[in-house]
C-alpha positions in Angstrom: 172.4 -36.7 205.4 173.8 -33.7 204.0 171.7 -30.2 203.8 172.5 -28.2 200.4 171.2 -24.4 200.1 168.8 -23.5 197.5 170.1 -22.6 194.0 168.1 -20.3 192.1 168.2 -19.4 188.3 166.5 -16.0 187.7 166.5 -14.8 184.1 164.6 -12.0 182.8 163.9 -12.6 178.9 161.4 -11.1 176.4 158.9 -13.3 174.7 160.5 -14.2 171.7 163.4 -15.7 174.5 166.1 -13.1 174.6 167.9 -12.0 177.8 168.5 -8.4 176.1 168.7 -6.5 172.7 171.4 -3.8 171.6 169.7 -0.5 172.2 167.0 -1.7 174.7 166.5 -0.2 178.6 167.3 -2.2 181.6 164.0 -4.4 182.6 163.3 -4.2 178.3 162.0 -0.9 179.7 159.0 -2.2 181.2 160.0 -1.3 184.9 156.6 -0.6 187.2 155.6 -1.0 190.9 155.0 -4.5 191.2 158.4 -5.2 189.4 159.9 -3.0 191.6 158.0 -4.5 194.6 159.0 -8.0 193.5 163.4 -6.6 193.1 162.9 -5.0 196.8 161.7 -8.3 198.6 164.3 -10.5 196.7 167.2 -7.8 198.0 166.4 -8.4 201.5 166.4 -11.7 201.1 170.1 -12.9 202.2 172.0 -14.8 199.1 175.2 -15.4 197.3 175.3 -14.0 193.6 176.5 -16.4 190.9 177.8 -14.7 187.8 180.0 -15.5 184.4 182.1 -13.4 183.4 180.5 -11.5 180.5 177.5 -10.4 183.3 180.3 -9.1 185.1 181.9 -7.7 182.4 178.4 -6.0 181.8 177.8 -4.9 184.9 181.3 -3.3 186.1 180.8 -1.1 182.9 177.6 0.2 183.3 177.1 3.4 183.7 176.5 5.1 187.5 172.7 6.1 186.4 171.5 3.1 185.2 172.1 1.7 188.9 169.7 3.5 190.6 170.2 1.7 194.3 171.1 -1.8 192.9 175.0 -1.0 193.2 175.4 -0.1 196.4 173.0 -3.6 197.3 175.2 -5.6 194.9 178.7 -4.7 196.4 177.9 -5.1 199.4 176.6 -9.1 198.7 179.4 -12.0 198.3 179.6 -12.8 194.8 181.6 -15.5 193.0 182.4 -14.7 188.6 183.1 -18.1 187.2 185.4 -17.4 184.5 188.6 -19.3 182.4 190.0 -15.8 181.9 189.8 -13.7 184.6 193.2 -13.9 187.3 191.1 -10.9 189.5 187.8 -8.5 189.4 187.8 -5.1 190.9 184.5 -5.7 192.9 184.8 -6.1 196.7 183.7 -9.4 198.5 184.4 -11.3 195.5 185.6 -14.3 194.2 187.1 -15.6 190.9 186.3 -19.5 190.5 187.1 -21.3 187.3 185.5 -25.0 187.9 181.4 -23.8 187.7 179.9 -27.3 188.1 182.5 -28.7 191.4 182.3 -25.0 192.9 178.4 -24.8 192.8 178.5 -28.4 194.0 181.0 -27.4 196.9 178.8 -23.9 197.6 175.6 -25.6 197.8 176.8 -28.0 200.1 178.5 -25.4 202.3 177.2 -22.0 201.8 174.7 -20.5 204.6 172.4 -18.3 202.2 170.8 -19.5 198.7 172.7 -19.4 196.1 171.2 -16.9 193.0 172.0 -16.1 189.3 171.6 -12.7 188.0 171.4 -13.3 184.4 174.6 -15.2 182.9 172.7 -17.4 180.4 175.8 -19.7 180.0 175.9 -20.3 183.7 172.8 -20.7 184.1 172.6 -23.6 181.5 175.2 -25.3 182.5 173.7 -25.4 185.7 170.5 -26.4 184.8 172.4 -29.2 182.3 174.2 -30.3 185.6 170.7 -30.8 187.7 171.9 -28.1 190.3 168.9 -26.3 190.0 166.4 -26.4 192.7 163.8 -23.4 191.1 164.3 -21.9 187.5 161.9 -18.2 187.7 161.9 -16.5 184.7 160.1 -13.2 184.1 159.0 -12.9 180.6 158.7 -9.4 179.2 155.6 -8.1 176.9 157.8 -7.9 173.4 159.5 -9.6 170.5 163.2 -8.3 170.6 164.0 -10.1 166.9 167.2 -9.1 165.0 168.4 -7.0 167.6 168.3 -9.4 170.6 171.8 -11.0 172.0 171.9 -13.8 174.5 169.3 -16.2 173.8 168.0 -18.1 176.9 168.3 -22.1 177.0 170.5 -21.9 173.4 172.9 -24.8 174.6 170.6 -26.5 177.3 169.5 -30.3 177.3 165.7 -31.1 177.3 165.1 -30.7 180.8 161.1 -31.3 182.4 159.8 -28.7 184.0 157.0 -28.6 187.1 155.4 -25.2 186.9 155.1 -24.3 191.2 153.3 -20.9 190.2 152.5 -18.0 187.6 152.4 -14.5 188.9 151.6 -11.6 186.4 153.2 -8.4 187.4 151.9 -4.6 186.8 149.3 -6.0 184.3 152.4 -7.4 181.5 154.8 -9.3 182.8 154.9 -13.0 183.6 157.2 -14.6 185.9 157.2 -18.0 186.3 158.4 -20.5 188.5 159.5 -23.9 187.7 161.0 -27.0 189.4 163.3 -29.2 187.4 162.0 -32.6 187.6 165.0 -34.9 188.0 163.9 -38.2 187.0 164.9 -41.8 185.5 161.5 -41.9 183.1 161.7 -41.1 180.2 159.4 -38.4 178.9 156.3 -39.1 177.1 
């Protein structure tokens, strides 16, 4: 029997469901010690990062502030962008891949670290549409982003049960939950 790494789906959306708004701060602008606490432990934690290619996109052109210490932690990780478009991406240690489900598939089966989104709604629905998910955490921010929001979470994704494994509330206002997605032949009451 074959041993497959961990995927997890981490996605960080306000209450009204939207990954990010035009005009908001990083972290909807509720960054605090336990959230802070909670980013430190996951970096030491050894992983490759999944992206799509607008994250990336996002990412390479932010500017050198809004960082703080995350860049010099994200270079120096292995990261694959799954993208249809993209030949080469100026980041070092990584990859272009175009075929998201069979490359996850491969990764998982072959990769010595857990695998991790970090953000990339589309690939993280597909993934979750594909049952390659092992835990989905989502920390939901204290606000309703409305007209301005872009990216909305799940917008494509099948019904898909969920098994809650925990609730944590952060610095008093943010909730990050932790699911399971229940693979299963019943069907769903």
């Amino acid at each position: 029997m074959s041993m497959t790494v961990e995927l997890v789906v981490d996605l960080f959306v306000s209450v009204d469901g939207w990954a990010g708004g035009d005009g908001l701060p990083a972290y909807f602008g509720y960054f605090g010690s336990d959230l802070q606490e909670w980013v430190v432990a996951e970096k030491s934690i050894p992983e490759l990062v999944l992206l799509g290619r607008r994250t990336y996109d996002t990412f390479r052109t932010l500017p050198a502030g809004a960082w703080v210490d995350d860049h010099a932690h994200l270079m120096g990780l292995d990261k694959v962008v799954f993208s249809r478009k993209l030949e080469s991406v100026e980041w070092p240690r990584t990859q272009v891949c175009r075929d998201l489900i069979g490359d996850v598939r491969q990764l998982k089966a072959e990769a010595a670290t857990r695998l991790r989104t970090w953000g990339s709604m589309s690939v993280a629905g597909q993934l979750l549409a594909a049952g390659l998910v092992d835990r989905l955490r989502l920390m939901r921010f204290p606000l309703l982003v409305g007209p301005v929001g872009r990216q909305r979470a799940f917008e494509r994704v099948p019904r898909i049960p969920l098994e809650l494994l925990r609730t944590r509330v952060l610095d008093g206002r943010l909730i990050l939950d932790e699911y399971r997605p229940v693979v299963s032949a019943a069907p769903m009451a």
